[in-house]
C-alpha positions as CSV (number, residue, x, y, z in Angstrom):
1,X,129.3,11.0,147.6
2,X,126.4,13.1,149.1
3,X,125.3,9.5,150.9
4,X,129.4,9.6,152.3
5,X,129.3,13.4,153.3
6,X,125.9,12.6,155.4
7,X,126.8,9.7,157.1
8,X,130.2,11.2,158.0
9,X,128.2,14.0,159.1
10,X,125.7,12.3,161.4
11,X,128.6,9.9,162.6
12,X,130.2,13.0,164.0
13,X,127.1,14.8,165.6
14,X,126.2,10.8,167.4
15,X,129.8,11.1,168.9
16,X,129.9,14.6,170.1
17,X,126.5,14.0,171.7
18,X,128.1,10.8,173.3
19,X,130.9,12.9,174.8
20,X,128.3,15.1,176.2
21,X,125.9,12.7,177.5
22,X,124.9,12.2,181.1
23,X,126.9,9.8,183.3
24,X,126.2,8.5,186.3
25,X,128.9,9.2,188.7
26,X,129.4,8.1,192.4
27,X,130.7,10.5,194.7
28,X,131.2,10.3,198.5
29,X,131.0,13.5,201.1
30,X,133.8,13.6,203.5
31,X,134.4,16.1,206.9
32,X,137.9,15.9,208.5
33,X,138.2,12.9,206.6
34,X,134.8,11.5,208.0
35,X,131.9,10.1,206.1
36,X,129.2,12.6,206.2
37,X,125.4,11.5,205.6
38,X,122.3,13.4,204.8
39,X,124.7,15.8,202.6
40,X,122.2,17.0,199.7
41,X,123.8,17.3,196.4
42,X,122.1,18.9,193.2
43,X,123.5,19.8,190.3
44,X,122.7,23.0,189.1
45,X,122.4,22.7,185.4
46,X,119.5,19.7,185.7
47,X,118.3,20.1,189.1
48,X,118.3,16.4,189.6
49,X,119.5,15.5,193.5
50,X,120.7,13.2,195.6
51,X,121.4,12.4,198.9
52,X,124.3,10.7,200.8
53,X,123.7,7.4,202.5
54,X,124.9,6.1,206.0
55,X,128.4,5.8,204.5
56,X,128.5,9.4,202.7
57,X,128.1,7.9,199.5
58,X,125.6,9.2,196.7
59,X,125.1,8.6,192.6
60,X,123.7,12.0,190.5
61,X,123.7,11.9,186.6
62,X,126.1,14.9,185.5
63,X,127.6,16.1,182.2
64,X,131.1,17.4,181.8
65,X,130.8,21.1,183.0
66,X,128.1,20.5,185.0
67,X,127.7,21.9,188.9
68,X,127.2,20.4,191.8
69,X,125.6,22.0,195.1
70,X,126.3,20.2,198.0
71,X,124.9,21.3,201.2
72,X,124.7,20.1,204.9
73,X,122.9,21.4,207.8
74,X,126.7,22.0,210.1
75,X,128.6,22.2,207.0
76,X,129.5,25.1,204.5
77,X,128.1,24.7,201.2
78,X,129.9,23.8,198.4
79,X,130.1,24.0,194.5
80,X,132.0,21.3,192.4
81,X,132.8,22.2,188.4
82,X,132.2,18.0,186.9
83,X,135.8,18.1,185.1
84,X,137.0,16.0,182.2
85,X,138.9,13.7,184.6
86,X,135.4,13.6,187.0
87,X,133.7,12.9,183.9
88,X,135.5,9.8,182.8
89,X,136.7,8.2,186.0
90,X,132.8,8.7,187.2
91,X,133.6,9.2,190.5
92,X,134.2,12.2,192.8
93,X,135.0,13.2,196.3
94,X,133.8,16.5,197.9
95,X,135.1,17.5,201.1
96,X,132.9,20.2,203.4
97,X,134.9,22.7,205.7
98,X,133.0,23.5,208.9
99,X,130.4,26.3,208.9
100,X,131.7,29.7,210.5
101,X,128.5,31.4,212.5
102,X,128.6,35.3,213.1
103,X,127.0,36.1,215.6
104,X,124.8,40.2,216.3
105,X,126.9,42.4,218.3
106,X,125.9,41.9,221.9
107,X,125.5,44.9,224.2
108,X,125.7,44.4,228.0
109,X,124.4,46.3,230.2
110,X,124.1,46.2,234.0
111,X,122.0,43.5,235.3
112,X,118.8,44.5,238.4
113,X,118.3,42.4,240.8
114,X,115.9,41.8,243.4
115,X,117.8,44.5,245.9
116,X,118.7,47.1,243.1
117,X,116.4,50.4,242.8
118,X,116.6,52.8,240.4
119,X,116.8,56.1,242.5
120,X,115.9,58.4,239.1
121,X,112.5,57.1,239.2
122,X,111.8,55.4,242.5
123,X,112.1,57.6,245.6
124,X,113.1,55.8,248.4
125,X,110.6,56.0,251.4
126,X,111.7,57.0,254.8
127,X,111.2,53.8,257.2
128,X,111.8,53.9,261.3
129,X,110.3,51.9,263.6
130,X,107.1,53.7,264.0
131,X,106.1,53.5,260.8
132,X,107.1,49.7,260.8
133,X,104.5,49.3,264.0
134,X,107.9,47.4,265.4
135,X,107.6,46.4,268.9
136,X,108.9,49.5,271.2
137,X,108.5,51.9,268.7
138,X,106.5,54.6,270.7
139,X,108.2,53.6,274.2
140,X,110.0,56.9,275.4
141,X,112.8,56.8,278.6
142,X,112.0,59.2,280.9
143,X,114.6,61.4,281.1
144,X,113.9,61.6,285.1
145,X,116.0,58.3,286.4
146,X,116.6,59.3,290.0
147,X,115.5,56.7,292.8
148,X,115.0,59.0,295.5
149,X,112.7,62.6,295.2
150,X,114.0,64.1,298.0
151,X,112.3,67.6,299.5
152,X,113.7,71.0,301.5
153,X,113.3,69.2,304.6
154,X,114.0,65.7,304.6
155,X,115.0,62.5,302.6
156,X,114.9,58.6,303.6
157,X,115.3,55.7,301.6
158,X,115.5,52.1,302.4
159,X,119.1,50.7,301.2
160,X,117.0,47.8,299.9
161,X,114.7,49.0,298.0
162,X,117.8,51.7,296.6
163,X,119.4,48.6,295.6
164,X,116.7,46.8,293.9
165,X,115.3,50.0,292.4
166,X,118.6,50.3,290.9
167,X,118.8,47.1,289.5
168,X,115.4,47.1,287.8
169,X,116.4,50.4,286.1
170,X,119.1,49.5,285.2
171,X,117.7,45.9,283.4
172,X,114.9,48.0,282.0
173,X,116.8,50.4,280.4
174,X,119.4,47.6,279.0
175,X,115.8,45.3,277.9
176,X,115.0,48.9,276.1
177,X,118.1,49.4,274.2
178,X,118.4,45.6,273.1
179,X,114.7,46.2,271.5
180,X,115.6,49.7,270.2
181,X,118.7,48.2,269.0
182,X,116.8,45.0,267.4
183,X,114.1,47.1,266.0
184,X,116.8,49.5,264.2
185,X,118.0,46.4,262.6
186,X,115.1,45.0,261.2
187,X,114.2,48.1,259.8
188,X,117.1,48.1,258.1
189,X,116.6,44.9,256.4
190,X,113.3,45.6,255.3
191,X,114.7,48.8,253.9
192,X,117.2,46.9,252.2
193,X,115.4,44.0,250.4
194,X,112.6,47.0,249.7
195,X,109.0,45.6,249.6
196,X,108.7,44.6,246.6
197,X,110.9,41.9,247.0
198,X,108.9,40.8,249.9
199,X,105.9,40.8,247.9
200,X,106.9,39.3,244.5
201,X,109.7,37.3,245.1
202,X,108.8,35.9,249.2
203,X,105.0,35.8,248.3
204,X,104.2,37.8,251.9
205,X,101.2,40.5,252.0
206,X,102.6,44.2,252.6
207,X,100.7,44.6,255.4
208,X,102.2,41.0,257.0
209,X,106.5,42.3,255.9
210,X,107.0,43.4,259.8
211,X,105.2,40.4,261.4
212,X,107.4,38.3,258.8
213,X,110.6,39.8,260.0
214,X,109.2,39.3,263.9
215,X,109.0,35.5,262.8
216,X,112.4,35.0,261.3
217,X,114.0,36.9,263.9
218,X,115.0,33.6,266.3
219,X,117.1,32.5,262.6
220,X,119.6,35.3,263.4
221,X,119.0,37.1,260.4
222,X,120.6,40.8,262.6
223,X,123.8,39.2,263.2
224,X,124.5,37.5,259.6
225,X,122.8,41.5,258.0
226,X,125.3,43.3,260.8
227,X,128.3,40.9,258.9
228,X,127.8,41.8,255.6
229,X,126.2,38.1,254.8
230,X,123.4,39.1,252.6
231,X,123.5,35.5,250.6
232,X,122.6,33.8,254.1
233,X,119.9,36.3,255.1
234,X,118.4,36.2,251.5
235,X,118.1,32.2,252.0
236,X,116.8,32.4,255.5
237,X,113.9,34.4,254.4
238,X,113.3,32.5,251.5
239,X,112.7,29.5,253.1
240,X,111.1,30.8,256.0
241,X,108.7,32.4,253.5
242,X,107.5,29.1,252.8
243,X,106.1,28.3,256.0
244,X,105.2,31.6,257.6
245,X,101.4,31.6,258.2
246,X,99.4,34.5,256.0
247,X,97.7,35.9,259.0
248,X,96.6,39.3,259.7
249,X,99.1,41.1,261.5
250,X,96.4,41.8,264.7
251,X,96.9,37.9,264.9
252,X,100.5,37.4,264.8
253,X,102.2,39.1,268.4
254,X,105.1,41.3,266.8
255,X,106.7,40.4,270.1
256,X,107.8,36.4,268.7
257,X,110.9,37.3,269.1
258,X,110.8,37.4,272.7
């Protein structure tokens, strides 16, 4: 009877532990109804792993209530409880929802360029023409424009000479304003642009900013400044930077322009 009892005993204990042995299950990994490789899948209770082939298809030994991890690089992770109905068919599929990124709060803030200075710590310097050594800079029209000095007691004057007198002061004194007006102008671009933009960005020596200005004159950089069209005077220096000659400003005549 004892013999009966034990075997009975034993016989029971051999078929629980069958119930609760490991299986070897397949499974296959799936993404919008795609086959998913290089899926890693562990189960938790054993640590044992696998991988997913070419086709999304892996083997793990599990248990019933076992779990399984299953992670992928652009996929959310996942956990899978091995059911009663996972257990027996030996087979599972696990389908991965696309991973959701946060991103840090982003702060924007305004951008410098290469023309913006910050007025609270820079102070601008004050720039004319003859601190710029532009061409000109020191001429001075005399105010006394009369032809003919004429005295208490007489005054002659050949009608010639009144004529071409007149005409020569009246070229010179439109020659001057054109180079007054010109040297105004590039003044005004240099003070725009400031020098550091000359220096860093163009690659031109301080001391060589007016002589660079003299040599890019001739590409009409007043007009397109005078229009507004800073894009096309940014370009024309920068590509005249690249072939203007790093003289010393003795060398280069600041009169090129002419």
């Amino acid at each position: 009877m004892k013999n009966q009892l034990l075997l009975y005993l034993l016989f029971i204990s051999w078929f629980s532990f069958g119930q609760d042995a490991q299986k070897i299950i397949s499974g296959k990994i799936l993404f919008q109804e795609n086959t998913i490789p290089d899926a890693h899948i562990i189960n938790k209770n054993t640590n044992q792993g696998a991988a997913s082939d070419d086709f999304g298809v892996f083997q793990i030994p599990v248990s019933l209530n076992d779990t399984l991890f299953v992670s992928h690089i652009n996929l959310e992770k996942k956990e899978v409880i091995i059911t009663k109905e996972i257990y027996v068919k030996k087979s599972i599929t696990i389908d991965l929802q696309e991973k959701v990124n946060e991103l840090n709060e982003i702060t924007f803030e305004r951008s410098t360029g290469i023309f913006y200075v910050d007025k609270q710590y820079i102070k601008p310097p004050t720039v004319n023409a003859k601190k710029l050594n532009l061409p000109y800079a020191n001429t001075k029209v005399e105010k006394d424009t009369k032809i003919v000095s004429a005295t208490l007691t007489s005054a002659s004057v050949s009608l010639d000479n009144l004529i071409g007198a007149l005409n020569g002061s009246n070229k010179r004194k439109r020659m001057l304003k054109k180079l007054t007006y010109e040297d105004k102008m590039l003044a005004s671009i240099r003070k725009h642009y400031t020098d550091d933009f000359f220096i860093t960005d163009l690659n031109i020596k301080q001391d060589n900013i007016n002589v660079f200005l003299n040599y890019c004159f001739k590409k009409n950089i007043i007009t397109l400044f005078k229009k507004d069209d800073k894009i096309k005077v940014t370009a024309i220096l920068m590509r005249e930077s690249k072939t203007f000659p790093q003289k010393n400003k003795t060398e280069l005549s600041l009169l090129q322009k002419n």
